[in-house]
N, C-alpha and C positions, 0 to 999 in steps of 0.2 A: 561675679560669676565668670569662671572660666570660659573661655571664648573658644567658639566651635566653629571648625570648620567643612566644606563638603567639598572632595573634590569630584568636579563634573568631563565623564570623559564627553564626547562628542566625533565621534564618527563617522564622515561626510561619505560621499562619492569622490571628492575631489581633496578633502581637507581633514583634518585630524587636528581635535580643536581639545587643550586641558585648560580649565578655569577652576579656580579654586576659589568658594564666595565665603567670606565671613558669616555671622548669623545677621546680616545685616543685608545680605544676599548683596554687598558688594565685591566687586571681583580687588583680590590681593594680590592675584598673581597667574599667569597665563601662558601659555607657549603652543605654539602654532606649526604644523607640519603639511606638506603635499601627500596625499595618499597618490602614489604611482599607477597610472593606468596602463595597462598592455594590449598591443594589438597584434596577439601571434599569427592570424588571420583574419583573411575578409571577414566582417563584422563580428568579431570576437573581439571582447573587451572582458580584460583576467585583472585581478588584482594577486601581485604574489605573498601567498602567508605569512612565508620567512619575513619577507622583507618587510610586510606590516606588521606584525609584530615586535618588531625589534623599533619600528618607527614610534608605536604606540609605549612602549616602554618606558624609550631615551624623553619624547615630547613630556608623558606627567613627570621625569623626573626633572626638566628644564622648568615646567611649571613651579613645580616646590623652589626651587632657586631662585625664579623670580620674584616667591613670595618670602623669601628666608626662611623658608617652612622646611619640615621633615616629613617622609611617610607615617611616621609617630605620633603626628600632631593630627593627622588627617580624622575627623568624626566618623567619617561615612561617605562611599562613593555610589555614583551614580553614575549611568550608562546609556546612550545612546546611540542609537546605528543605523545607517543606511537600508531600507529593507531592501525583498528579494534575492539580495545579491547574497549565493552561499556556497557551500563547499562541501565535499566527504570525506570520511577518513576513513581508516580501521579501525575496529570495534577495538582490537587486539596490543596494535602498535602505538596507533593514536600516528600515524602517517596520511598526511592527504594522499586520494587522489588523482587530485587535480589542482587546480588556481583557482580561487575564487572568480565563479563566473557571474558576472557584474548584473545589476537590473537591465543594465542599456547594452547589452551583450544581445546579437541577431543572428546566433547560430541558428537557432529551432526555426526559423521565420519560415520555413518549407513547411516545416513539419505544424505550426500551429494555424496553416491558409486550410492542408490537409484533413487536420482535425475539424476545423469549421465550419468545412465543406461536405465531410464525410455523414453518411448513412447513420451511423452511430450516433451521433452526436445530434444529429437534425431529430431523430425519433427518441432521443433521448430529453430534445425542450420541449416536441410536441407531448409525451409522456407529462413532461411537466408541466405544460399548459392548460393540459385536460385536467392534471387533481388540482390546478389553481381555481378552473370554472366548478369544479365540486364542491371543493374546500372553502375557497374564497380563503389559504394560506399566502401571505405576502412570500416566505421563503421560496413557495412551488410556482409564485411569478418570479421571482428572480431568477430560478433556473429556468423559467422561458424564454429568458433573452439574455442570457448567459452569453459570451463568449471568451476565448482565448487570448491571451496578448501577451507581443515578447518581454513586456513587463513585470510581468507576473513570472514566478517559480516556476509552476507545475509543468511545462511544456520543452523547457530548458532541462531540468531534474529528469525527465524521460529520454530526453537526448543523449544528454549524460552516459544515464545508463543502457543505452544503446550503443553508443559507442565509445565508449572509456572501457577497456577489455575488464583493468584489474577492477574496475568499479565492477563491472557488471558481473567477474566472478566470484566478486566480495559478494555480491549482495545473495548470489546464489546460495553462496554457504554460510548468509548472516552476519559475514564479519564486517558490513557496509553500515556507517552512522551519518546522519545527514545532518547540517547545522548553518541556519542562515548567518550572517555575520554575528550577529547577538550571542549565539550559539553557540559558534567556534570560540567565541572570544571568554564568554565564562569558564567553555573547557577547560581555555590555556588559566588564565587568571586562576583558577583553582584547584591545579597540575592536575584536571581529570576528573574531578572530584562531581564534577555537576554536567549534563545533558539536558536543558532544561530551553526554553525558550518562552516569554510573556504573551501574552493573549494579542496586543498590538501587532507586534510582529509576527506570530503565526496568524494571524488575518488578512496580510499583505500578501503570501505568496499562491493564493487562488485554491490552494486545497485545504483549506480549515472556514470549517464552515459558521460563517459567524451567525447563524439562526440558532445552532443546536450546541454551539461552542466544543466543537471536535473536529478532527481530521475525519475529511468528508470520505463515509467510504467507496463509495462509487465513484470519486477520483480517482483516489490511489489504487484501486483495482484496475480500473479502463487504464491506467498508465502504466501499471503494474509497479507500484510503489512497495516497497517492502516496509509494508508499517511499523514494524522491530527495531526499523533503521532511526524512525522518526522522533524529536524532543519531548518528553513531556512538556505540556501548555500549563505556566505560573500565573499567577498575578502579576501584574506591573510593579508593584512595590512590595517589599517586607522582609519579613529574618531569613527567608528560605533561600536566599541566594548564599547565604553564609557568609564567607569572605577571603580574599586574597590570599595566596600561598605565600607561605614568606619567603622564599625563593626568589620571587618576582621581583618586590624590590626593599628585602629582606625587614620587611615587619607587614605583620595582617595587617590588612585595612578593612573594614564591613562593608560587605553591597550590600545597597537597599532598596535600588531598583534599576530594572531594564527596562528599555523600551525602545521602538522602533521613532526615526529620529522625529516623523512630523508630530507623534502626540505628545512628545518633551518639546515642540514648538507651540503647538497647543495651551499646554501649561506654562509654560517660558510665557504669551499671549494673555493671559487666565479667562480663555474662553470656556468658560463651566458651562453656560447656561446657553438651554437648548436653542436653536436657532444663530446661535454664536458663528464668526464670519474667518477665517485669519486666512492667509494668501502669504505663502511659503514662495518667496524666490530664488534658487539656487540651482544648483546644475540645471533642474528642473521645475517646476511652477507645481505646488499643489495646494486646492481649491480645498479646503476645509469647512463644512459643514456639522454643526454640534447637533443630532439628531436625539440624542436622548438617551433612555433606554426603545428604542425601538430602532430595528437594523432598515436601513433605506431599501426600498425597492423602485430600482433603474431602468427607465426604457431608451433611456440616452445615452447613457455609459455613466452617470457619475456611480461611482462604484461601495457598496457598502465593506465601512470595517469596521473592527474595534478599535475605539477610541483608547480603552483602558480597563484593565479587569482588577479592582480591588474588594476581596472578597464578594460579598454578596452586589455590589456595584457593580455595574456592566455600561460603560458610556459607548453610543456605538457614535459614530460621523460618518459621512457622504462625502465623497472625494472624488474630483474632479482632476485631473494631469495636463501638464503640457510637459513632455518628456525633454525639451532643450530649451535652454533658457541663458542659464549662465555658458554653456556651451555654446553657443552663438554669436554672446559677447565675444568669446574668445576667439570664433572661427573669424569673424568681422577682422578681429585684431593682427591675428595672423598672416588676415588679409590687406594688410593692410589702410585697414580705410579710419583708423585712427591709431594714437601712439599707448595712449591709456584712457582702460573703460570709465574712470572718471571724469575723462574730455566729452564724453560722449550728447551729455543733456547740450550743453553749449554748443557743438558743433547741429545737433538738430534743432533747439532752438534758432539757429542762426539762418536759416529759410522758413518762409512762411507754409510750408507746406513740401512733398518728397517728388512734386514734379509729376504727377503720375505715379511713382516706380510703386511694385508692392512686393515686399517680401515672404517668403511663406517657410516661417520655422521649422519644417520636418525631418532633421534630419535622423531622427526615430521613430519617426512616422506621425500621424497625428490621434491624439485621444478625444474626447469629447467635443461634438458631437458628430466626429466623421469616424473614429474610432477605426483607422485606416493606417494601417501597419505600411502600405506600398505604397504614402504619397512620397511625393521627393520637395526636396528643398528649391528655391533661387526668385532671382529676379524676375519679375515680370513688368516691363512695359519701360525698361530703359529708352532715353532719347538723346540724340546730339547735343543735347542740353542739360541732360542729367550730369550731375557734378558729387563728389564726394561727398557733399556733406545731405545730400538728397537720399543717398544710397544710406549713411548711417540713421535719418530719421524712417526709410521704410524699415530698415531692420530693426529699431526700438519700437515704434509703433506697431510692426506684427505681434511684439510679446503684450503687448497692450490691448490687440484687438482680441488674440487667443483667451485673454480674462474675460474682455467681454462677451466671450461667448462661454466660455465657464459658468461663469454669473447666471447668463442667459438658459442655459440648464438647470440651475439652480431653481432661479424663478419659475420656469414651467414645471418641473415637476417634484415642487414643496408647498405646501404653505405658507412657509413662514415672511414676514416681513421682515427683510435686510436691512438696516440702517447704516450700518459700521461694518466696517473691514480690518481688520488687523494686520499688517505688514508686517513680512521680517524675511532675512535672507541678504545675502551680498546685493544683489541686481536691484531689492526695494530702495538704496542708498540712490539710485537714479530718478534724479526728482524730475525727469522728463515722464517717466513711465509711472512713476507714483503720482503724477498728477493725473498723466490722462486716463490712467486706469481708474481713480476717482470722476474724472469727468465721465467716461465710458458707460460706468457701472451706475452714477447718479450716485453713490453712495461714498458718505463721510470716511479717508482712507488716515488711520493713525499708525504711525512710524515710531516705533521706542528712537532713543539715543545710540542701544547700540542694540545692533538687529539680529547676533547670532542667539535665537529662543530656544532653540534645542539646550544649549548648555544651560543656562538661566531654567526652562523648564526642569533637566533634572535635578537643578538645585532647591527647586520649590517643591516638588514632592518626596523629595529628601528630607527634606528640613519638615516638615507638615508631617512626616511620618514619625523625626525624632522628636518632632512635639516642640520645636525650633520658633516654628508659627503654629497657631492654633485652630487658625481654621482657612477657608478657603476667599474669604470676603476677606480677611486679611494680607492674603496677596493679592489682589484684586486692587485693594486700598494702597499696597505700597508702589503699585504699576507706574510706572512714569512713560510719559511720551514724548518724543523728538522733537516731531513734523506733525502738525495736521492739513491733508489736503481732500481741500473743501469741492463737491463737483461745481462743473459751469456749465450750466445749462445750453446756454449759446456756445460752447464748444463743441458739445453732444450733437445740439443740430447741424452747427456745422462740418461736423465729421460723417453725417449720415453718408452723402453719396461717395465718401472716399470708401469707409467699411463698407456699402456695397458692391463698391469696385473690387477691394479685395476678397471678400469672399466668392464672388466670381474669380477669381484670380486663382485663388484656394480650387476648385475644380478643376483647373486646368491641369495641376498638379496631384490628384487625387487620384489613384489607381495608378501611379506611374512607374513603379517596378512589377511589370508582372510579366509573368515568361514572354512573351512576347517582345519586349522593350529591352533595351539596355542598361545594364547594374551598373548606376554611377555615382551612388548617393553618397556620401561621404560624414562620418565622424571624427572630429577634431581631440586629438592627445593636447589635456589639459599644458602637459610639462614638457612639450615638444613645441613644433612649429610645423608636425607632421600630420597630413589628411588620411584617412586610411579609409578605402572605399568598402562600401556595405553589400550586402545581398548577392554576390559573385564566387560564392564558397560552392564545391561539391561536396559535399558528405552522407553517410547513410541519416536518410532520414522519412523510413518510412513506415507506414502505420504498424503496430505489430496484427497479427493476424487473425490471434483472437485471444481477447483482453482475458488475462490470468493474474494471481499474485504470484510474487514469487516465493519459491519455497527452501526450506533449506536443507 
């Protein structure tokens, strides 16, 4: 039998990852890239087109080399990508205009306290509170406690087109197309040819309504979204993506599925089945929850999306964030207080405890369950005896207590019974944090061999669609594991009064950008050794006056 292959893009925040898996779903061949971050301004964080593009290009064609492979040889690609983070063009030229503005991008941060805060918005959950007590509909509580975050699209997209001249007179006269990275990228891939974006990723950027599975209209209006501008919503997997320009890298290749990166880590995991656990560590921490077909409704912030839309199939999960994770590793490093983030378990292990110190990861503010855009980051409770290696275990330990309060949301408001965790991501490879987040959590924490799941997921629902594997217990069955870390009870106890310490600590720092205080928070450029401070921007950013679409 002829031997198939799949090449798997992968699409980070930080990384730009090609694997190419045999039908054996092991990797032949691979090649690795920095995705470039930019900091034109305070808290603006742009990815440039040009320049990724040409990055994603060169990396799959380094990959084939590394496997002695051709684009000719390729069975079918698969695609994965960062959500939120997106971009517009013209309808006309196929010209951005602008730089991809990133998930963790804090321009809108005025404009989204404004919106929260505002009349509109307040009588618009009570509206929705009142048909939840009629209806007894789960969708009409989730818009009761609904809120806005610089995470999410919609608030950022409004900005945009507030103040991006030629956007906003694009969009006047129609010629404005909006496209989150998934988007943009099949454009190019298929010189034009498709505007299209999957059910996953249109559920991440807060105006696609995953109850009714459509662009919610009472967003895009209150925002004044030009919905003409907006993707059709696919399936995650099948023929309809077509395939590759030969242009590109001069032979078609077939896509056969997109998807936003955590539910190709999902599948990468083969968390099918409902109640299913996996913990995404990467730039940023995401909390995955396999809810079923039924979309979660949040009174804490874990946030409902679509898992995955294959035909009549609708998987939804609950999704909990910690927006810095592997950015923290790096600001640490910058900071000097280690040489490499693989020293890092050893140097904390190497004290019995952080001395007091406690760290508080915010430096994009925090999500569940403070869900507080203007906390700030730092030490808390340094002493003439705090030493280096005290300082790197409070900062591993915050990303470990931040699960445990994940978890901790999880628990209150689900049913299900957790046993197992799935790990994957750069920062799971820290078996300081992989352990205590096991002991933390009380729950069985398993580490594949190698943790990037994103690529491995699009290869398994590539493969399962070319009929590669046959069913879904089949990859399930061929799942291998690393590490298993097992909890310890007596560490749990013993950690109580330090985690209560810290989340007292977490207060202190809560609410701490807000007009009144000083803008100092800082984001760390992956590919630099450069801080660039946050929340210090002036720009227009004020509510429009009275919510219209726009026309053309």
């Amino acid at each position: 039998m002829e031997e198939k292959y799949i090449l798997s893009l992968d699409i980070g925040t930080t990384t730009i990852r090609s694997y190419i898996y045999n039908s054996r779903a092991e990797v032949v061949g691979k090649a690795v890239d920095q995705v470039k971050l930019e900091y034109p301004s305070h808290g603006f964080v742009e990815i440039n087109p040009d320049q990724l593009w040409t990055s994603i290009v060169e990396v799959v064609k380094k990959s084939w080399q590394d496997a002695g492979l051709s684009a000719g040889q390729m069975t079918a690609l698969g695609i994965s990508t960062q959500r939120s983070t997106f971009i517009t063009w013209s309808r006309s030229t196929g010209k951005p205009f602008h730089h991809f503005i990133t998930w963790k991008d804090m321009r809108a941060d005025k404009l989204v306290k404004q919106w929260n805060d505002s009349f509109i918005f307040k009588l618009f959950k009570a509206g929705a509170y009142t048909l939840y007590l009629l209806l007894r509909s789960k969708r009409f509580k989730a818009g009761s406690s609904l809120k806005f975050m610089n995470t999410q699209t919609t608030v950022r997209l409004s900005w945009a087109l507030q103040n991006i001249a030629a956007l906003k007179d694009a969009a006047h006269k129609g010629d404005a197309v909006f496209g989150t990275l998934d988007t943009w990228l099949l454009y190019k891939l298929t010189a034009g040819k498709l505007h299209v974006t999957d059910a996953s990723s249109a559920s991440a950027t807060g105006f696609f309504d995953p109850f009714t599975l459509q662009w919610a209209g009472w967003c895009t209006s209150l925002f004044r979204i030009p919905v003409d501008s907006l993707p059709a919503v696919v399936d995650t997997a099948g023929d309809h993506f077509t395939h590759t320009d030969k242009s590109v890298w001069g032979h078609e290749i077939p896509i056969r599925c997109c998807m936003a990166d955590q539910t190709a880590s999902i599948w990468g995991s083969c968390c099918f089945n409902v109640g299913d656990v996996k913990l995404t560590m990467g730039t940023g921490t995401f909390f995955n929850i396999n809810t079923g077909t039924s979309p979660h409704c949040s009174v804490a912030g874990l946030y409902p999306l679509i898992g995955w839309r294959l035909g009549d199939e609708v998987q939804y999960v609950a999704e909990g964030a910690i927006n810095d994770t592997a950015t923290v590793i790096k600001w640490a490093q910058n900071l000097g207080l280690f040489d490499k983030p693989e020293d890092t378990a050893a140097i904390a292990n190497s004290v019995p405890d952080s001395d007091g110190v406690c760290f508080i990861p915010a430096f994009s503010g925090l999500g569940p369950p403070y869900n507080d855009g203007t906390a700030a980051s730092g030490f808390i409770g340094m002493k003439p005896t705090t030493t280096r290696a005290h300082l790197v275990r409070a900062t591993l330990e915050s990303l470990a207590f931040r699960t445990r309060q994940l978890h901790a949301c999880a628990v209150a408001e689900t049913n299900y019974q957790f046993h197992t965790i799935s790990l994957d991501g750069g920062v799971s490879n820290n078996d300081f944090i992989a352990q205590l987040i096991a002991d933390l959590t009380g729950l069985r924490a398993e580490r594949p061999p190698h943790v990037e799941m994103s690529s491995l997921g699009c290869a398994h629902i590539v493969g399962l669609h070319l009929g590669i594997w046959k069913s879904r217990d089949e990859l399930k069955a061929n799942r291998k594991l690393g590490r298993v870390f097992k909890p310890r009870p007596h560490v749990r106890k013993a950690y109580e009064a330090t985690f209560a310490r810290w989340e007292e600590a977490v207060t202190r720092l809560c609410g701490w950008y807000t007009d009144n205080k000083p803008q100092t928070s800082a984001v760390t450029d992956s590919s630099s050794n450069s801080v660039t401070p946050q929340n210090s921007f002036k720009l227009s950013t004020e509510l429009p006056k009275k919510p219209k679409r726009f026309s053309k």
